[in-house]
C-alpha angles and dihedrals in degrees: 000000000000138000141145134219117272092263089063092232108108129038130206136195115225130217122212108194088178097116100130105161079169102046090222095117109088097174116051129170140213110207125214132198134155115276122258130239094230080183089082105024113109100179137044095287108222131190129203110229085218086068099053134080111253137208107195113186148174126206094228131292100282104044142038135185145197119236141163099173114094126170128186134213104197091183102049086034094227131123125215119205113187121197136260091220105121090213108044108024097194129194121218119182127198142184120267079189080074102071123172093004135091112263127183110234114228119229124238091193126242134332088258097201098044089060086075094048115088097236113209107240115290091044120208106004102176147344142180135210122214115247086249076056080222091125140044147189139198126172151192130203094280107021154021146235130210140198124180122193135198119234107290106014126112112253098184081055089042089043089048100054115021123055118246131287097227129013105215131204140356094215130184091202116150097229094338101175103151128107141150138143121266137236101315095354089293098152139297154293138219127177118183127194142271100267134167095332088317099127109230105261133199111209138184137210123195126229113273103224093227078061088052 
């Protein structure tokens, strides 16, 4: 995911090692750092996790969960991490104000309407929420789903309990689990994995105007 700090002058990538297909894992971290200008770099640009800040988290003493989509609101400092389970998706939220210490994350309750989608296996793989945080993205393997606010309304409430205002994509991609917005919101990327001889493959995907 991507943010930036409340001055709007430096952006970071953050890292979220919360993957658990065995739920055995009760503490899992997102790790932040400051963005790179890939502009300049010339060679694989590489970061330490000992030199990040770190938000290490639990769900609560009786559930876990596995997860790979993480979504950041720089403005409201808060991170949403919604669940791989194919049945529930399930959307946490917790503090980037609590940095370097374990925080519970507090549950918003279920993706009401895509409890009525039949999700393919693997269920939501990744989203990504725009840095005015108006619009917002989650994914499975083989499509997308998208929700667009207005300034000051509340788009995970909108996301928890209204469908979607356009369902995206109908992909062949082999493992395909990336996707972010673009440059201004412009469109979106996906990127799937190296599977089976299929070359691993970024793709974009301009803006629809009805989306605009």
């Amino acid at each position: 995911a991507r943010g930036q700090d409340l001055n709007g002058r430096k952006n970071y990538l953050y890292v979220g090692d919360m993957g658990d297909n065995n739920g055995r894992r009760k503490v899992k971290v997102i790790y932040q750092f400051e963005e790179p200008d890939v502009q300049k770099l010339k060679k694989p640009f590489n970061v330490k996790s000992k030199k990040c800040i770190q938000y290490p988290f639990v769900y609560g003493k009786k559930n876990n969960y596995n997860a790979e989509a993480l979504l950041v609101d720089s403005a409201k400092q808060k991170f949403y991490i919604v669940s791989k389970d194919r049945e529930k998706a399930m959307v946490f939220s917790g503090q980037l104000s609590k940095k370097n210490k374990t925080q519970t994350l507090q549950s918003l309750g279920r993706i009401k309407h895509l409890k009525k989608i039949h999700l393919e296996p693997g269920g939501i793989i990744a989203g990504d929420l725009s840095l005015d945080g108006n619009e917002l993205l989650i994914r499975t393997h083989r499509r997308a789903y998208y929700w667009k606010v207005e300034d000051g309304e509340d788009i995970i409430k909108k996301m928890l309990n209204e469908k979607p205002s356009v369902f995206l994509g109908q992909w062949r991609e082999p493992a395909g689990e990336g996707l972010c917005f673009g440059p201004k919101n412009s469109g979106y990327y996906t990127i799937s994995e190296a599977h089976k001889g299929y070359v691993s493959r970024l793709r974009f995907y301009e803006k629809l105007e009805l989306l605009r």
